[in-house]
RORO-482210 format. One record per residue (C-alpha): y, x, z. Coordinates in pm, whole numbers, plus 32768, in hexadecimal, padded with zeros to 4 digits. Example, Ala and Ser with C-alpha at 12.3 -4.5 7.8 and 13.67 -1.06 7.14 Angstrom:
<pts>
7E3E84CE830C;7F96855782CA;
</pts>
This chain:
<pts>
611F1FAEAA04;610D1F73A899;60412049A7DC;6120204AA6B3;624020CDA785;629D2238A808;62C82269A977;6403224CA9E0;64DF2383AA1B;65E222CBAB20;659322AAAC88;64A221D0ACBD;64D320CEADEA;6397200AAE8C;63DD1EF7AFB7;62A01EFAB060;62571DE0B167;62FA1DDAB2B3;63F91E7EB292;63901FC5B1EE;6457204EB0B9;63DB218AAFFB;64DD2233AF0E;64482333AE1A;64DD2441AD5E;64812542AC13;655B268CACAE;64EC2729AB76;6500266FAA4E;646E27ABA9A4;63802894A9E6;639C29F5A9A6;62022A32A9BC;620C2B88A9B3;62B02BA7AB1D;61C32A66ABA4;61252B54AC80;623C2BF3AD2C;630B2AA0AD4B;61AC2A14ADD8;61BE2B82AEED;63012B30AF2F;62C129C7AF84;61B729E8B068;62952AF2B111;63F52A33B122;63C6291EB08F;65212907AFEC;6571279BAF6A;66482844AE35;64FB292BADF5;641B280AAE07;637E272EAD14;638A25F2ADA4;6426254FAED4;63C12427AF88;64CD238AB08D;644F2280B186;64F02181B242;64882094B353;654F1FBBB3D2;64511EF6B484;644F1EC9B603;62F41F7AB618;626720E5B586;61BB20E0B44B;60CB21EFB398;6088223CB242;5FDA232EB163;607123CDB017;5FC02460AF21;604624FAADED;5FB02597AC94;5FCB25DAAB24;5E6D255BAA8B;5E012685A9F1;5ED82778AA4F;5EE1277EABD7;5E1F2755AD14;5E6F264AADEA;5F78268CAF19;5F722563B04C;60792569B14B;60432474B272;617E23B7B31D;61A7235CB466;63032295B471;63A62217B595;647620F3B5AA;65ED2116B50C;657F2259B460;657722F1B318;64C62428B292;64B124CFB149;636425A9B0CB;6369269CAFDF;623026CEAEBF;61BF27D6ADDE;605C27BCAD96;5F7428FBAD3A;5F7E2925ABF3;5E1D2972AB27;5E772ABDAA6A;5DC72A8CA968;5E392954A90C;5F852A02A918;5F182B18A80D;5ED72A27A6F6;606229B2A6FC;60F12A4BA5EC;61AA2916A5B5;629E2807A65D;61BA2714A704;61EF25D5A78F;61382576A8E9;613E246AA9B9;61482493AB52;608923A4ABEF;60E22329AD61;5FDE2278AE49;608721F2AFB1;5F50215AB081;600E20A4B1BC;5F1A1FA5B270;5E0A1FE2B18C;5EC41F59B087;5F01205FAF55;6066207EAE7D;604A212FAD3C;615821A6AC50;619D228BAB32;62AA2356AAF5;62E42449A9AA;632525C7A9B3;63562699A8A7;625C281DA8BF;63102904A7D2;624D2A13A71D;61C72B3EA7D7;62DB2BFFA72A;63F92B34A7A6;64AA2C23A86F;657F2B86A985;66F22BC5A996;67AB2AF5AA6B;678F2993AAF1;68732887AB6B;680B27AEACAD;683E2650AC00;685C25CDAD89;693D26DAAE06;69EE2778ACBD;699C28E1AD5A;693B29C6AC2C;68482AD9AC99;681A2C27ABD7;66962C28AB6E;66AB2D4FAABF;65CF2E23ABD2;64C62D3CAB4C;64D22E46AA3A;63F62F20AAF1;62C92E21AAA5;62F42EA4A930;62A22FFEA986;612F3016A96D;60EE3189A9C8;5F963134AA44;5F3A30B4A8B6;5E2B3173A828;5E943156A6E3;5F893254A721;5EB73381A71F;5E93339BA5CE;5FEC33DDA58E;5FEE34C7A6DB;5F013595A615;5FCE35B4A4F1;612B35FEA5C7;60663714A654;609937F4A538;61F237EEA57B;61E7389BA6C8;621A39DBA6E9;60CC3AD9A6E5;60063ABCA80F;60DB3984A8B2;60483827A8AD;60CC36ECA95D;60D33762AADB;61FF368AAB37;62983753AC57;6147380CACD8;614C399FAC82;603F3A4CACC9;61353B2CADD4;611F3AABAF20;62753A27AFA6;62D73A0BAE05;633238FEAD80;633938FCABDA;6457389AAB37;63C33766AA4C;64B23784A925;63EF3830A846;630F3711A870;640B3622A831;648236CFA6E6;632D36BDA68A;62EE3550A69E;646B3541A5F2;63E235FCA4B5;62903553A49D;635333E6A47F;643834A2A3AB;62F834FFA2E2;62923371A2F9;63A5331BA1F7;63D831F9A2D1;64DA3124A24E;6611306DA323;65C92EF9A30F;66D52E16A3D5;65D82D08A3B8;66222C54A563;65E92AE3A4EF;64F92A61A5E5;64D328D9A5BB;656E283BA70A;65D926B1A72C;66662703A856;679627FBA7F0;687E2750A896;67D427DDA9F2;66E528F8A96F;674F2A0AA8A9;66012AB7A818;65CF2BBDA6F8;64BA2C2BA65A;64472D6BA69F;62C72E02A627;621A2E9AA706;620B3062A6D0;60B2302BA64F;61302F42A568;6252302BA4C3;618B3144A4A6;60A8304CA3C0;61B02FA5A2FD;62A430CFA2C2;63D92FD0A2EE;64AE2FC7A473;65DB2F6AA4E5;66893047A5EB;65D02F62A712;64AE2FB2A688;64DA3106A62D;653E315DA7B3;641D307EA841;6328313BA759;63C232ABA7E1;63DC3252A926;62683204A946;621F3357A890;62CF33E0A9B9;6260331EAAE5;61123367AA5C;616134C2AABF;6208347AAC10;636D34E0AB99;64483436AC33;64DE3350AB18;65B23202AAE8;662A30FEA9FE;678E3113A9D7;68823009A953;69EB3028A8C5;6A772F0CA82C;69A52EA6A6DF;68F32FBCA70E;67C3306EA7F6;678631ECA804;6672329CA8D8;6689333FAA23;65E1347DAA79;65D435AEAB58;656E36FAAB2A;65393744AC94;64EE364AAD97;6627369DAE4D;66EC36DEAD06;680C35F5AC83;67DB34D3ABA2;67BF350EAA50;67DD3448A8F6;67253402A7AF;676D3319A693;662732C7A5CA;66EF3236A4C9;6759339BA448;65F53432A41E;667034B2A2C4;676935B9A366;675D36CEA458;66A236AAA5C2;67D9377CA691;68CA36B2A5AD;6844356DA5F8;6838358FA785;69BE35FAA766;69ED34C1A69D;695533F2A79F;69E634A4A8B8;6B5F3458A816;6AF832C8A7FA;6A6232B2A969;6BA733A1A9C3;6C8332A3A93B;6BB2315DA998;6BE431C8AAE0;6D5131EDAAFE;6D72307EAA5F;6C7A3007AB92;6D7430C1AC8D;6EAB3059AC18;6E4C2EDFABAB;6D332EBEAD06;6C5A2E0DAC1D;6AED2EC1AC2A;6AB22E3AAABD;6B532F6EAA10;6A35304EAAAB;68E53018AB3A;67E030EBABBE;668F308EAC0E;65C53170AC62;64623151AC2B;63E431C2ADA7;64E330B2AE3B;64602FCDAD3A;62F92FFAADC8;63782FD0AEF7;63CB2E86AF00;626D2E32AE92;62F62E14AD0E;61D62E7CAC29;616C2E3AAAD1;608F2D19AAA0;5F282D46AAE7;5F0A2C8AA964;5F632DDFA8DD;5DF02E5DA965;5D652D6AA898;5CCE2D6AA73E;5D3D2BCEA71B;5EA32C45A70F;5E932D4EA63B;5DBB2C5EA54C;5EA02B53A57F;5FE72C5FA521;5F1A2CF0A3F2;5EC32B82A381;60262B14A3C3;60C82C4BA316;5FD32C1BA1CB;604D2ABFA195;61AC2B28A1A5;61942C5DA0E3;60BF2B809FE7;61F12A6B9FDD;62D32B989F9E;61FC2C1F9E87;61F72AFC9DDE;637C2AA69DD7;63962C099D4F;62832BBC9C55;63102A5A9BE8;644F2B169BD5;63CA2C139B07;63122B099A01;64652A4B99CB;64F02BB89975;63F32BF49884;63802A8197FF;63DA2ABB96B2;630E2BA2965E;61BE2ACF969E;61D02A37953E;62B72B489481;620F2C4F9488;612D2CBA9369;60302DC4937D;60B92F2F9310;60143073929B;606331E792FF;5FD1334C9314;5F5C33CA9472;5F86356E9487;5EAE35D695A3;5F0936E79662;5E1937EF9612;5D2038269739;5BD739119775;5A9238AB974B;59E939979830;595A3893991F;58A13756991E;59D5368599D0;5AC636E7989F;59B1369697BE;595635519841;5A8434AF9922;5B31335998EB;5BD533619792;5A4F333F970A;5A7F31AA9787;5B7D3195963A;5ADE32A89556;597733409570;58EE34549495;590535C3943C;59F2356C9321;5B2534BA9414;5AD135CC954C;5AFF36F39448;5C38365793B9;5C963657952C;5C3237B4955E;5CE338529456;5E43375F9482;5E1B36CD9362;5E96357A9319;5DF233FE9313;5E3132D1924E;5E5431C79313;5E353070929B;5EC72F9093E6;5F8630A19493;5FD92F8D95DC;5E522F7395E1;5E4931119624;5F4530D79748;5E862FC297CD;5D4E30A997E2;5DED31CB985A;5EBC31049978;5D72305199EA;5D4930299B52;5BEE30E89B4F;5C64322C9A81;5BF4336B9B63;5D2734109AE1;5E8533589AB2;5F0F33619955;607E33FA9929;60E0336697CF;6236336E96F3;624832719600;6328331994E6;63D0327A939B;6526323A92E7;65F5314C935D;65702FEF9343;6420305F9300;63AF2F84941F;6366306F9537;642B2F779662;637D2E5195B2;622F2EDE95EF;629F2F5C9746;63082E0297B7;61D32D729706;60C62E3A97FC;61C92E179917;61A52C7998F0;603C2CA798DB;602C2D6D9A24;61232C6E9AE2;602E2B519A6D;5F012C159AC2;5F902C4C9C39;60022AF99C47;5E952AB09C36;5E062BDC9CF0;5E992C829E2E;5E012DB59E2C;5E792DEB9CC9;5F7F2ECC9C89;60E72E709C88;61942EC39B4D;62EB2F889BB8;63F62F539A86;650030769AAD;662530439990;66A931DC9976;67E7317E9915;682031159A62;67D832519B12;6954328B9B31;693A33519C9D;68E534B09D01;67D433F09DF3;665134779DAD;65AA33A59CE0;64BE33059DF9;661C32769E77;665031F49D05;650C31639CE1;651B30B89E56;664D301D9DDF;65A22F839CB4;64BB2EB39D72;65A52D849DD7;64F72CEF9EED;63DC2DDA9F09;64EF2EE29F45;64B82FC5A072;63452F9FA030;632B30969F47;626B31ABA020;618730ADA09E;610C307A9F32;612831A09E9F;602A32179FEA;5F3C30E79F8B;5F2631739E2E;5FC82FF19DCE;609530559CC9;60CA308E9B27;621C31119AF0;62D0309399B3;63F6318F9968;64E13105981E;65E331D79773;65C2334097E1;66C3337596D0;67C932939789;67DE333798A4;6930337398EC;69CC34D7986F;6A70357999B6;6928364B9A25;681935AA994A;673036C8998B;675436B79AC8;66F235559AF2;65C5359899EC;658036A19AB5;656735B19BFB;64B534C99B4D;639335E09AE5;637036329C54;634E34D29CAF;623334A99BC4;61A1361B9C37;61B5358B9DC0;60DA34559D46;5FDD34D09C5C;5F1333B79CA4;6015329E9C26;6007321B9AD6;612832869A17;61DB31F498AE;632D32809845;63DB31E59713;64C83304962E;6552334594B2;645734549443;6574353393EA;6638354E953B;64D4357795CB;64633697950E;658F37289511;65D937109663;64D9369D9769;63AB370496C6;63C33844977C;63F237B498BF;6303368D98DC;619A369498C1;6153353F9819;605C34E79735;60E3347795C4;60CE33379527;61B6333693E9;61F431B19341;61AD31BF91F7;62CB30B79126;625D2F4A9116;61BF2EFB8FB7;62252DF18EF5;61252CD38F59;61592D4890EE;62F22D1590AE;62962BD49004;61D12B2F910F;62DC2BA89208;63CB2ACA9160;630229BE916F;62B729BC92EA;642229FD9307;648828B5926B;636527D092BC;63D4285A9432;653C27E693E5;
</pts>
């Protein structure tokens, strides 16, 4: 074979001597890795040609019997399966192949990667090689369906599912722990086992406890399937994280979401199943062993636990009257997890090991990096003029009077940008401070390494310059995490959007163009500066109240760096009383400050 060329994908076709002829076969053009183990199982069990990796047909249509040896592997990836061949005279026989997989090769897939299968047919001591190209998908490419390119039969994959539910992870207990203190007192998570012989416990309590800790999680609906695949036409994958893997990222799509709950639950041997609708999957559950099935939507964490069930009950109530009057199983499907097990279908052993959730954590920092830095280019294009326009403004800072009873109010960050009895009385007593370069007080107060966040308003007239200077630092803090990942992400909120009666998080999340969705994640890794223009603009139907929102935002994440822009008047008059911020007032630009203004501006033009 050339070495410049891929395998081929077609049958391959080999006319051996006397009479032999060897047909081979890729039966799966693409390989869903995460189930290699249970299509391997089923393999050795049935050996199902449309379940099988490979085929090999032989003919012989010589007068006398002739014997060969097959042997098939991935370099790299696989052991090495041999199949002997006694073939009489006349007679044709087809073997099936699915090598052992190595599972921790496996784990490091987070991507589409192309392998070649190679082929070795030995007959009288002479040896036939070939190569033929498959495609292993990610470890999160969740199979769907498939479509026998030999037969055209499509077969439901979605039992598969049940590899994705990794109750056995020990990553989960942390988050066990925490659901915990949503149980009632003196309960834990007994499944069905009371403490009364003969008694069995009814497990919803348990359930609504693991509902309310996600709900707690702030985890975010993210209809993210796209799973690379070359072979669509036959395979249809999605990509679905494994519960572990939500729980760390904060972002899940409904598969995901149901995967992750069931494995809370078959943790606890209660009897539990992934459920699909059309477009949609909901989670099964029972409260007694011999109890009905009920439902549960994880895609409604925000609302009521009894509400949601009833919500899911009415979708799997009509899902199933489409399947009954139509015959087609697609409008509802129940899998439940102890059938599931049954048939040998368990999650990868790759979820045991610390490659794969290196490889996952390595995989999901480069993409979360690529995503950061779209937003971040985005956000320099929004702000570029303001790298050479902006000139360097003065202002007064008015501390808010604090007590100097201990050494940690006497001695605490603001001593980086002014040291001495003189600055820490004038800060004692509320007095105020001239300030010479009032973006170069933000800058400290906003640094990454302050024990306390600063909470600052940025007060003047109109066009005294306070958005200038706000989209000054917030250019300097997109280039700085351009350059650094673990620097914070500057978050640009415009208040004159804030239009809705949503809370303010909501408002913010929406801000963050690509990044949005992500906002829990880092607001929790203490990743952000928050850059709030035009308090004044807000709109005028319940401005309070969305100042008010705003103010317990800020109170919820005391330890996020925080710069509102407003007209000094509307501030004092209004918000002063409701927001704790620091204040920075802009003093008016003198005449030599306006004058080199208008020179950048034109040179710039």
């Amino acid at each position: 074979m050339d070495a410049d060329r891929s395998p081929p994908t077609a049958p391959v076709t080999l006319d051996l001597d006397d009479g032999l002829t060897v047909a081979i076969a890729v039966r799966l053009d693409s390989l869903p890795v995460a189930i290699a183990h249970v299509l391997h199982r089923l393999h050795q069990e049935t050996a199902p040609a449309h379940q099988s990796l490979l085929t090999v047909t032989v003919a012989n249509s010589a007068t006398v019997p002739r014997d060969l040896t097959i042997a098939v592997h991935l370099p790299g990836f696989s052991d090495l399966e041999r199949q002997t061949v006694t073939l009489p005279p006349g007679q044709t026989q087809t073997c099936t192949f699915f090598p052992r997989f190595d599972d921790e090769k496996l784990a490091a897939l987070t991507q589409l990667h192309p392998a070649a299968i190679h082929v070795v047919i030995t007959a009288h001591g002479v040896s036939h090689t070939t190569h033929l190209s498959v495609d292993l998908l990610a470890v999160n490419a969740a199979p769907m369906a498939a479509k026998d390119s030999a037969t055209g039969v499509v077969l439901d994959l979605t039992p598969y599912l049940g590899a994705f539910v990794t109750a056995e992870d020990p990553s989960l207990a942390d988050f066990i722990h925490a659901a915990a203190t949503y149980l009632p007192a003196g309960q834990g998570f007994d499944g069905y086992v009371s403490p009364m012989p003969g008694v069995t416990n009814d497990a919803t309590p348990q359930v609504e406890a693991f509902f309310r800790a996600l709900a707690a999680c702030n985890i975010v609906y993210d209809h993210a399937p796209l799973a690379f695949n070359p072979a669509e036409a036959t395979l249809k994958v999605q990509r679905l994280q494994f519960p572990a893997q939500v729980l760390d990222s904060g972002l899940a799509n409904c598969l995901e979401g149901a995967a992750l709950f069931a494995a809370l639950l078959e943790r606890h041997k209660i009897e539990t199943a992934i459920v699909l609708v059309p477009r949609h999957a909901l989670v099964g559950w029972k409260a007694r062993p011999d109890s009905a099935w009920s439902y549960l939507d994880t895609t409604q964490l925000e609302r009521d636990f009894a509400h949601v069930c009833a919500d899911a009950a009415g979708q799997v109530e009509v899902a199933q009257q489409a399947a009954a009057l139509t015959g087609n199983q697609a409008w509802f499907r129940l899998w439940p997890l102890a059938d599931l097990r049954a048939r040998h279908i368990y999650p990868p052993r790759v979820t045991e090991h610390a490659t794969l959730l290196r490889a996952l954590d390595r995989h999901a920092d480069i993409v979360q990096r690529r995503q950061e830095l779209l937003y971040l280019n985005a956000l320099l294009h929004r702000c570029r003029l303001w790298r050479d326009r902006y000139v360097t403004l003065s202002g007064v800072e008015h501390q808010t009077p604090r007590p100097t009873n201990s050494i940690a109010d006497e001695i605490d960050e603001w001593d980086a940008l002014f040291s001495g009895p003189a600055f820490r009385r004038h800060q004692a007593e509320g007095t105020p401070v001239d300030i010479d370069d009032i973006a170069q007080v933000i800058r400290q107060h906003t640094r990454a390494d302050n024990a306390r966040a600063a909470r600052l308003v940025l007060l003047g007239e109109p066009g005294a310059g306070k958005t200038t200077t706000l989209l000054r630092l917030v250019l300097e803090h997109a280039l700085a995490a351009r350059l650094d990942p673990a620097a914070p992400l500057p978050i640009l909120a415009e208040l004159e959007s804030y239009r809705d009666h949503e809370d303010a998080r909501a408002f913010i999340d929406g801000q963050l163009g690509l990044l949005q969705g992500r906002l829990h994640h880092i607001l929790a890794n203490k990743r952000a500066v928050l850059f709030l223009d035009a308090l004044n603009q807000l709109p005028q139907d319940d401005r309070i109240g969305r100042v008010r929102r705003i103010d317990r935002f800020l109170r919820d994440h005391r330890s996020v760096p925080a710069v509102v822009t407003c007209r000094a008047l509307d501030y004092e008059d209004e918000y002063a009383a409701i927001l704790d911020l620091e204040r920075l007032y802009v003093k008016p630009l003198p005449v030599e400050r306006q004058r080199e203004l208008i020179h950048r501006y034109l040179d710039r033009n």
